[in-house]
VEXDREN-2710 file (C-alpha; in Angstrom, 1 decimal):
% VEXDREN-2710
k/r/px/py/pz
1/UNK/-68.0/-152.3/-28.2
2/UNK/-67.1/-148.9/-28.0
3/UNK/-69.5/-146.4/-27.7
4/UNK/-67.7/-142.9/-26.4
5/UNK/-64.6/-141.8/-28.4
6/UNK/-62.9/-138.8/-25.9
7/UNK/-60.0/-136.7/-27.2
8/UNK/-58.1/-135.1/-24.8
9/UNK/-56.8/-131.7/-24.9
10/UNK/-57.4/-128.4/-24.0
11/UNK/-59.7/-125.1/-25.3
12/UNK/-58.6/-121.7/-26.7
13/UNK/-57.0/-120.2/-29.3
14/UNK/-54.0/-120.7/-27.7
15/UNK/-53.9/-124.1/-27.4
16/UNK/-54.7/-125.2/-31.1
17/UNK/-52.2/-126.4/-33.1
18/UNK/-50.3/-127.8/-29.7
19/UNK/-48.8/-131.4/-29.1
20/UNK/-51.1/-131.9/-26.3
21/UNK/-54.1/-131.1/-28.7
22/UNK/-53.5/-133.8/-30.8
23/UNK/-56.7/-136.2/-29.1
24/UNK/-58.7/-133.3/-30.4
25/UNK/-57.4/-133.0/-33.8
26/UNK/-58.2/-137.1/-34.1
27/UNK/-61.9/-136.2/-32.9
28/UNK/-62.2/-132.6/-35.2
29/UNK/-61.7/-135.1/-38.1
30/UNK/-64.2/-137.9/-37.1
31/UNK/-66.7/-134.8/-36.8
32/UNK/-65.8/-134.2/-39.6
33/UNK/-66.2/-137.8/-41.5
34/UNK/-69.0/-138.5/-39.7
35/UNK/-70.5/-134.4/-40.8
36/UNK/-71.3/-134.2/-37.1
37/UNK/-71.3/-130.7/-35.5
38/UNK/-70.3/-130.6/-31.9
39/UNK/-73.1/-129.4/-29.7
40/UNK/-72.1/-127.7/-26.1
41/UNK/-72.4/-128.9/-22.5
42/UNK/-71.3/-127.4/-19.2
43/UNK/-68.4/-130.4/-18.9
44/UNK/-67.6/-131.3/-22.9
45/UNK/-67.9/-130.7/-26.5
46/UNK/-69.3/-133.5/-28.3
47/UNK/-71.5/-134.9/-31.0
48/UNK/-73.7/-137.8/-31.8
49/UNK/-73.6/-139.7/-34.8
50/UNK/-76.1/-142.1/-35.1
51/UNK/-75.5/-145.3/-37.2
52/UNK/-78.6/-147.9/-38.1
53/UNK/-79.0/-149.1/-34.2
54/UNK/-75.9/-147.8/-32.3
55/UNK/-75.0/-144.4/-31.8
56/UNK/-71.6/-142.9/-31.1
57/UNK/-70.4/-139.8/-28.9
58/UNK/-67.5/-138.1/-30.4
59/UNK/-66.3/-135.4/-27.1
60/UNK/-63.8/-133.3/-26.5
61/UNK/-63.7/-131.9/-22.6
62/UNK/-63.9/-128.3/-22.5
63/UNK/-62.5/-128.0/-18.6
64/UNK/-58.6/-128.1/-19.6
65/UNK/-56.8/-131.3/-19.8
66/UNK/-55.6/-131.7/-16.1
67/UNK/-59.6/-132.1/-15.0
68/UNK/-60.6/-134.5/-18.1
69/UNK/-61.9/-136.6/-15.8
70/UNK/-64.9/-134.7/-15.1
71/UNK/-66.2/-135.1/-18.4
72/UNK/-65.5/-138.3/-18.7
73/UNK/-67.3/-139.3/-15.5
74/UNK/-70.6/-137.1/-16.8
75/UNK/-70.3/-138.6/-20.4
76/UNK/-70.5/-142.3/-18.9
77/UNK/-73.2/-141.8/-16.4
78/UNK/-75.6/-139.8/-18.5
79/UNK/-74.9/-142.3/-21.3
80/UNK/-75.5/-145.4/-18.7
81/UNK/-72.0/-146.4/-20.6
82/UNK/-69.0/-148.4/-18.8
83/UNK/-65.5/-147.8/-18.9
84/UNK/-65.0/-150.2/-21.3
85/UNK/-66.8/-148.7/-23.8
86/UNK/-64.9/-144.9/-24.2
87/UNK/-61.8/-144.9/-26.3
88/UNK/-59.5/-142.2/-25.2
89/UNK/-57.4/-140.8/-27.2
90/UNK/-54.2/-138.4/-26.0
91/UNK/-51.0/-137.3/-26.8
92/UNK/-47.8/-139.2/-25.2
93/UNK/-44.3/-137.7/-25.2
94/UNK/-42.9/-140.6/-24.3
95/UNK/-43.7/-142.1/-28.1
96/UNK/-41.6/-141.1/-30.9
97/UNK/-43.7/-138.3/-32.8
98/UNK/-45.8/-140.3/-35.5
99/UNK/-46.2/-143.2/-33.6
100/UNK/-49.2/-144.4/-31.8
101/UNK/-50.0/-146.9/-29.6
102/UNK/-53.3/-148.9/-28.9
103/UNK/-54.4/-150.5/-25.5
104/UNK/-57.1/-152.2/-23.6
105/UNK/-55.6/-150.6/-19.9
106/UNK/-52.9/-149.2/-17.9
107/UNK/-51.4/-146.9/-15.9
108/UNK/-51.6/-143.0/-16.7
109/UNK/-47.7/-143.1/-17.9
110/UNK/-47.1/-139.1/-16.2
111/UNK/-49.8/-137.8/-18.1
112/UNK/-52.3/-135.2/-16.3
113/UNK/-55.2/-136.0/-18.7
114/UNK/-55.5/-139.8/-18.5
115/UNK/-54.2/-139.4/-14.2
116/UNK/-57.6/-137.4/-14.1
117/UNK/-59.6/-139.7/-16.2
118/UNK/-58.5/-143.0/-13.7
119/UNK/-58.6/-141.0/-10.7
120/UNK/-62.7/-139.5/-11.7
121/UNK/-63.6/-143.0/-13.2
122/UNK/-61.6/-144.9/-9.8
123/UNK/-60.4/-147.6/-12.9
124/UNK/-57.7/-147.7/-15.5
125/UNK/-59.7/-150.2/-17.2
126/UNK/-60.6/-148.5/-20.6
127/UNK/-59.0/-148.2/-24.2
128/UNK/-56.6/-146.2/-25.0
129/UNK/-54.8/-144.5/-28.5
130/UNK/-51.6/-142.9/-27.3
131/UNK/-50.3/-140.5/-29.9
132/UNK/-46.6/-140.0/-30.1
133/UNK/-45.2/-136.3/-29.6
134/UNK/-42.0/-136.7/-28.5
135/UNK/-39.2/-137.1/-27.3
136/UNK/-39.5/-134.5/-24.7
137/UNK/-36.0/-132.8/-25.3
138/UNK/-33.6/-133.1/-22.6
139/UNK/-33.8/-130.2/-19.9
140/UNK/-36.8/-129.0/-21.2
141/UNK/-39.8/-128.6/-19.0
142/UNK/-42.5/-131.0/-19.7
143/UNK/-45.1/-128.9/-19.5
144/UNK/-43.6/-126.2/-21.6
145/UNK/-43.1/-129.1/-24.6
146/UNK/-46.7/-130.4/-24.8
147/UNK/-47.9/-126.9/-25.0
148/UNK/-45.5/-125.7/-27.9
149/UNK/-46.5/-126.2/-31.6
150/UNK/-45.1/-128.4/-34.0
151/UNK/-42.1/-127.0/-35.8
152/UNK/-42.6/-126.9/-39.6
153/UNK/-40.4/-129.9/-39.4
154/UNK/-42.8/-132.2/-37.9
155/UNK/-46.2/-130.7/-39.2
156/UNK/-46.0/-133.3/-42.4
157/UNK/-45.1/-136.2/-39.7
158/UNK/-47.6/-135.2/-37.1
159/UNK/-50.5/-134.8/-39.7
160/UNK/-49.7/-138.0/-41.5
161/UNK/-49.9/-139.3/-37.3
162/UNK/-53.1/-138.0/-37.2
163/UNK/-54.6/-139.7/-40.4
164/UNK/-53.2/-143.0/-39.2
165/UNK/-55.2/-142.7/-35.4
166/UNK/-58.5/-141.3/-37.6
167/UNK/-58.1/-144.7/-39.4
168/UNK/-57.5/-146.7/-36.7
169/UNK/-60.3/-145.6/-34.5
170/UNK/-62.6/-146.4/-37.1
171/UNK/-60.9/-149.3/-37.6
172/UNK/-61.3/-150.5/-33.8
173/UNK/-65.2/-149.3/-34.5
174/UNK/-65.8/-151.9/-36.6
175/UNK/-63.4/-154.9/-36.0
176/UNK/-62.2/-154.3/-32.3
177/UNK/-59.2/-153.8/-30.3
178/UNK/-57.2/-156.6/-30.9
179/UNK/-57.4/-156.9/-34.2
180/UNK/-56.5/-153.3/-34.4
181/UNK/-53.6/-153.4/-31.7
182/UNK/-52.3/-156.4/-33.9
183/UNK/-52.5/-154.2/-37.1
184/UNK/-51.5/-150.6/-35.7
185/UNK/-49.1/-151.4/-32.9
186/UNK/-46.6/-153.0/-35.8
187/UNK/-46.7/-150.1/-38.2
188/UNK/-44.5/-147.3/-38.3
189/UNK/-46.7/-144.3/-38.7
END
């Protein structure tokens, strides 16, 4: 069961809006659904929400994406949660932009945010939603492209994206991973 949804991305007005802020825009709208307000903490942003017998932390780590890690490690321990229980959620260039991708485990695929998270946690056992941003032009800089905003081009096709991860995280919330890597990992966003 998950327990700990964690969006990746980083903080600052310059940031917002960014590809590599997409994790965060999927947790800004489960605050949102679940009228949370996130609360601060040296390591993360986050919120509780509370349902009949469970409860649910929605974070967002406030110590840039490359050192995501460290608020993953302090959100698990203080929350006596495993691994296994935190969905994390992240943009990946190497997805088509719309698409997303579900998964139990794996490696980090190049990305600085989930190589943080494994290397903190010493596992790369833990779900994953991979949200497509790219493809990362050719001879562009990497690091250049998952900082730059959406063109007004892809803003329709990266909000629509964003709807369909909101979904499926609550979807995976109450019926599980598989049935929701059956049912997302098929469909076009």
């Amino acid at each position: 069961m998950i327990s700990v949804l964690l969006g990746l991305g980083n903080v600052g007005k310059r940031y917002i809006d960014t590809r590599h802020n997409v994790g965060f825009m999927v947790i800004d709208k489960l605050y949102d659904h679940f009228s949370v307000s996130p609360e601060s903490a040296e390591e993360f942003d986050y919120a509780v929400y509370k349902p009949e017998s469970d409860r649910l932390i929605l974070a967002k780590p406030t110590r840039y994406m490359n050192n995501s890690g460290f608020a993953a490690d302090v959100l698990l321990k203080q929350n006596n949660v495993t691994a296994t229980e935190m969905l994390v959620i992240f943009d990946d260039f190497n997805l088509p932009l719309g698409k997303i991708r579900i998964r139990q485990s794996g490696s980090d695929g190049g990305h600085n945010g989930l190589a943080s998270v494994i290397e903190k946690l010493e596992t790369d056992n833990f779900p994953r939603l991979r949200l497509g941003i790219g493809p990362l032009p050719e001879d562009s800089d990497s690091s250049e492209f998952v900082l730059s905003k959406f063109s007004d081009d892809e803003v329709e096709t990266k909000n629509k994206m964003i709807e369909i991860a909101f979904e499926a995280v609550l979807f995976i919330l109450e019926r599980g991973l598989e049935e929701a890597m059956s049912k997302y990992n098929s469909n076009p966003a």
